[in-house]
C-alpha positions as CSV (number, residue, x, y, z in Angstrom):
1,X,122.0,76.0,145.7
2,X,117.8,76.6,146.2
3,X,115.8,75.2,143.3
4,X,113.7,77.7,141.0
5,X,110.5,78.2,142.5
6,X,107.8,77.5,139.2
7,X,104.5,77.0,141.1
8,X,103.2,80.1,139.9
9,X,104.3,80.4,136.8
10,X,101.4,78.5,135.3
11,X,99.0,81.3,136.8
12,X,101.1,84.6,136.4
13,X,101.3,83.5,132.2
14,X,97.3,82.2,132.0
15,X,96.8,85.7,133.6
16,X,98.9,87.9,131.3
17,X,97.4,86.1,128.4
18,X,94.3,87.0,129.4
19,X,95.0,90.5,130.2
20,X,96.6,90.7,126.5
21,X,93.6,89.4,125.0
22,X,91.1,91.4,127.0
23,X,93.1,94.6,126.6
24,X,93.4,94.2,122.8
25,X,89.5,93.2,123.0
26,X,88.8,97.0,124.1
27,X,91.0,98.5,122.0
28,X,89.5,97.1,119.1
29,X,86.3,97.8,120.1
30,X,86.6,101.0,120.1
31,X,87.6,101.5,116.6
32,X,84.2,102.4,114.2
33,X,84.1,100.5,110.7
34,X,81.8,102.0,108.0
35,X,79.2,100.0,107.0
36,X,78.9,100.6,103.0
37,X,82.0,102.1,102.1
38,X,81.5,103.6,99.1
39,X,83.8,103.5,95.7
40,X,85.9,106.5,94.8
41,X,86.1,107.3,91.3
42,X,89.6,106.1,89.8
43,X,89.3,109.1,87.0
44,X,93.0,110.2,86.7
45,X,93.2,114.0,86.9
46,X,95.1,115.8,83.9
47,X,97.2,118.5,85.7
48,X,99.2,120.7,82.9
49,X,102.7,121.0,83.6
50,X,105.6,123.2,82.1
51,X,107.3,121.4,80.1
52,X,103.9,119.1,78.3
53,X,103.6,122.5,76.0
54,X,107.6,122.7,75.1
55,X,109.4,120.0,72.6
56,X,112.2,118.5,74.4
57,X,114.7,115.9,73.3
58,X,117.3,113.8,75.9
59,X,120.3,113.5,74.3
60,X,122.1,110.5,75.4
61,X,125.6,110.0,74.9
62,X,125.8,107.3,72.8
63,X,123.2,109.0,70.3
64,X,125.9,111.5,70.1
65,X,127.7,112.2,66.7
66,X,130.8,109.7,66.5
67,X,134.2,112.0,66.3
């Protein structure tokens, strides 16, 4: 039965490492970053909705009358 030939696995890796990192080098590098980023304003927004002007009540079932 013939051995596994490993000689080359020491170069094939150290390469693909470095293909990985060079590769993920460019990809980064293209990405742009702002500089000063500026703050957005956290001010909520009031939006009316339908039932804000209408008195509602949830009836549960255990604030129900007792029979």
């Amino acid at each position: 039965m013939p051995q596994l030939d490993t000689s080359t696995w020491f170069i094939t890796i150290t390469s693909m490492i470095i293909t990985l990192f060079i590769m993920f080098q460019l990809k980064i590098s293209k990405h742009s970053y702002l500089s000063n980023p500026e703050s957005k304003s956290t001010k909520m927004m009031s939006h009316p909705t339908p039932w804000q002007s209408k008195w509602t009540k949830i009836y549960l079932p255990l604030s129900l009358p007792q029979q």
